[in-house]
N, C-alpha and C positions, 0 to 999 in steps of 0.2 A: 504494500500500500504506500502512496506516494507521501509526501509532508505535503499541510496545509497549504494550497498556494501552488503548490506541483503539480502538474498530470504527469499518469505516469504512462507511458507509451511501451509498445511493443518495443523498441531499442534500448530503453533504458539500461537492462543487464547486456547487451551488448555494448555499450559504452564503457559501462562500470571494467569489463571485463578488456577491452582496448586499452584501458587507461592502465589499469594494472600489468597488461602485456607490457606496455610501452615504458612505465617503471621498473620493470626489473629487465627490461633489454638495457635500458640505460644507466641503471645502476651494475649489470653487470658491464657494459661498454668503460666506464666509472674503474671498477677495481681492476678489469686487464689492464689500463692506460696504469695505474697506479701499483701493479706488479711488475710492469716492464719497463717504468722508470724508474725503479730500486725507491719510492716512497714507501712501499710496503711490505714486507716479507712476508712470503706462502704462509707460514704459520698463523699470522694473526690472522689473516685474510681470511682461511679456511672458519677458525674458529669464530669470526665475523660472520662467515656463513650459514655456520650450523646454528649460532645464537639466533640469526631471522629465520633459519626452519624452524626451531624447536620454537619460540616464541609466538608464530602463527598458529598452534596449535594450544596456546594457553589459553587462558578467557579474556584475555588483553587484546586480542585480537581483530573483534568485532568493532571495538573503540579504537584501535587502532587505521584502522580501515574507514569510519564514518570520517576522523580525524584530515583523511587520508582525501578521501573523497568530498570533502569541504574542502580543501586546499584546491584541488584542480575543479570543482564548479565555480568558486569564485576567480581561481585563473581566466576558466573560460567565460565567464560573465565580463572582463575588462572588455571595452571597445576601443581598440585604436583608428 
């Protein structure tokens, strides 16, 4: 169900689900650039990784995510 003020349309989780694509392509595009100029060694990096797996599966997640998803609709709400 949408929030007050929304409709909610047949694209909606497909958007939701693009946007989340499009964050972990560029957050992984992100830590290769920052392996391959020596910023960051495989160790932490890995263990950076498995903290966002295993943390997706907490209850933080859900708040996580609306957090997440209020950042890029008011991105896209800017009009240039």
């Amino acid at each position: 169900m949408a929030p007050p003020g929304r409709e909610s349309g047949p694209t909606e989780g497909v958007i939701s689900v693009a946007i989340s694509l499009s964050v972990v392509l560029l957050l992984a595009i992100i830590l290769v650039v920052l392996l391959r100029g020596g910023s960051i060694k495989a160790g932490p990096a890995i263990v950076a990784v498995l903290f966002g797996f295993f943390l997706a599966s907490t209850g933080m997640a859900p708040s996580i995510n609306r957090f997440l998803n209020s950042i890029a609709d008011t991105i896209n709400s800017i009009n240039f």
